[in-house]
C-alpha positions in Angstrom: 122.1 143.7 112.3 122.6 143.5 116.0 119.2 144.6 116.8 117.4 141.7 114.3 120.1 139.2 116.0 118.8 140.4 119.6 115.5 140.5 118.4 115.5 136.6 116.9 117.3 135.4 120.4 114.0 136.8 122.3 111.8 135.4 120.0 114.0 131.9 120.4 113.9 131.7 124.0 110.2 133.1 124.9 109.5 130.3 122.3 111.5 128.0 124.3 110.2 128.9 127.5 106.6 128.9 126.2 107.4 125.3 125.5 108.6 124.1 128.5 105.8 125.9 130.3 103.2 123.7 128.0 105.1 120.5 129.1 104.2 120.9 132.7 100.5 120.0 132.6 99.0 116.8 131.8 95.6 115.5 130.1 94.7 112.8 131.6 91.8 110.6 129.3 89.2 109.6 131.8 89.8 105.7 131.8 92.2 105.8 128.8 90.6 104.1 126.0 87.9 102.8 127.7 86.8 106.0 128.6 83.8 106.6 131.1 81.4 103.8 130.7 80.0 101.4 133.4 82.2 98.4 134.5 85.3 100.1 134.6 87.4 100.3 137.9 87.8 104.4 138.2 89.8 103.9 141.8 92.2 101.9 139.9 92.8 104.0 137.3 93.5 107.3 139.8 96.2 105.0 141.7 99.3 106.3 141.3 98.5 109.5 139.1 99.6 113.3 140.4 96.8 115.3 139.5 98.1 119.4 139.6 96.4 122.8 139.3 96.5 123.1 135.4 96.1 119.3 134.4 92.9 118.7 132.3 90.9 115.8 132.8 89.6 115.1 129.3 86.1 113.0 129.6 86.5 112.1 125.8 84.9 108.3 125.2 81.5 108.5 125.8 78.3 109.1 124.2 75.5 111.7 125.1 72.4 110.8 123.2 69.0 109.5 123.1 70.4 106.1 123.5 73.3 106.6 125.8 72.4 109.2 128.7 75.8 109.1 130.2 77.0 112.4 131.7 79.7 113.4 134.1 78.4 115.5 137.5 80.8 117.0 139.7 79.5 116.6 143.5 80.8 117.0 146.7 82.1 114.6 149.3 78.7 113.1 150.6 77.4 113.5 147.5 79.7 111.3 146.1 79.4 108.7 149.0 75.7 108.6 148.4 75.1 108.6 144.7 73.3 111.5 144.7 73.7 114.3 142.1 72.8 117.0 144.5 74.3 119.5 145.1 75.4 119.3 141.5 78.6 121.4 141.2 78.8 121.2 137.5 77.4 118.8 134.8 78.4 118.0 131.9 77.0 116.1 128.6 78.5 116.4 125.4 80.9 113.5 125.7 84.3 115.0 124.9 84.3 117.2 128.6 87.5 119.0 129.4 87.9 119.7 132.9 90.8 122.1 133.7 91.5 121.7 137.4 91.7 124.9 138.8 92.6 124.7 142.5 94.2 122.2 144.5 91.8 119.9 146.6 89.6 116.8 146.2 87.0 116.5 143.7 84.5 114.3 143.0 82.5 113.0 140.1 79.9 110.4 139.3 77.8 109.7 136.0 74.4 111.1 136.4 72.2 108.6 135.2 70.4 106.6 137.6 72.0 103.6 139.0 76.0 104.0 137.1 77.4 105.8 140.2 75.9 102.6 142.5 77.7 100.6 139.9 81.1 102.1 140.1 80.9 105.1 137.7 82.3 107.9 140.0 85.8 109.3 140.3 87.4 111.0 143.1 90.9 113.2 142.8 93.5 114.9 145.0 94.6 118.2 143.1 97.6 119.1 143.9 99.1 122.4 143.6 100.7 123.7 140.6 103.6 121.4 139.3 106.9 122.4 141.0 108.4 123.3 137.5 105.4 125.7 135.9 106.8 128.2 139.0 110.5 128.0 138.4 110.1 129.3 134.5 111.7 132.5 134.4 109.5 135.0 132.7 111.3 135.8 129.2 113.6 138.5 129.2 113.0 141.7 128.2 113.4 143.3 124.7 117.2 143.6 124.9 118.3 147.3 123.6 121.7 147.8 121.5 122.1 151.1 123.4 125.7 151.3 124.0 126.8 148.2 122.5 129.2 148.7 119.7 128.7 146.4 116.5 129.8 143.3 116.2 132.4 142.6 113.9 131.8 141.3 110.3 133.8 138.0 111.1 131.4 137.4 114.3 128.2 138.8 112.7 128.7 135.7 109.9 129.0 133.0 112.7 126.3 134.4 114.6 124.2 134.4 111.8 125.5 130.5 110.7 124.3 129.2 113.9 121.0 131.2 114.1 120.3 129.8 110.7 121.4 126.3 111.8 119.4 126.7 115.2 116.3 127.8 112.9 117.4 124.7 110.8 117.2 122.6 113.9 113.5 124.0 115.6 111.7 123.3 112.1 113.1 120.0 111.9 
């Protein structure tokens, strides 16, 4: 009994801690329901938003076919100041683009069809390093053992099994 009790307590908080770990990255939607498309203010929709290592930018509302050619092309600084898609550091097409950002820094994207970067279809981020709360998560505990540990008594193996079963209760609600 005491080892299933221990055991559903680790399960309970690595589940807990795997949660709170999830929380502390973002996915930021490119434009938000506009999505990336030309006549759209990109610099106005960065202001104000902490990018982290972690965060995804999700490119999700735009179409890639034969009668949309939008992309997204990640470029470097002058790059980016000139419109150019050279040297192209990654480019991608399918229109639902998920860019996990992997190290903290500046990055820069513009649309790769001729002419939408010149008419304000670029976006430029500060990555910031990982957020302050994915490094204070304690890793979960180890597998406690019952080594040594004398069995609990029926009258306290009954309560801790009522609130187990009312915690359980509680998480699948």
């Amino acid at each position: 009994m005491a080892m299933a009790t221990a055991g559903v307590l680790f399960v309970v908080g690595s589940l807990l801690s795997f949660l709170v770990a999830c929380q502390a990255t973002k996915v930021y939607t490119v434009g938000d329901e506009t999505g990336w498309k030309l006549g759209y203010d990109y610099h106005k929709w960065v202001a104000g938003k902490k990018f982290h290592v972690g965060d995804t930018l999700a490119m999700f509302n735009y179409i890639h076919n034969e009668m949309s050619i939008h992309s997204v092309v990640r470029v470097n600084r002058t790059a980016y100041a000139k419109c150019v898609t050279d040297p192209n550091m990654g480019l991608y097409e399918s229109g639902s683009d998920k860019i996990v950002l992997s190290a903290p820094g500046r990055m820069w994207f513009i649309c790769g069809t001729l002419g939408h970067c010149e008419s304000g279809m670029k976006l430029k981020i500060n990555v910031r390093k990982p957020h302050p709360n994915k490094h204070n998560i304690p890793p979960p505990a180890p597998a406690p053992t019952t080594e040594g540990i004398p069995p609990p008594s029926p009258a306290s193996a009954t309560r801790l099994k009522e609130f187990l079963l009312l915690l359980l209760r509680l998480l699948h609600n």
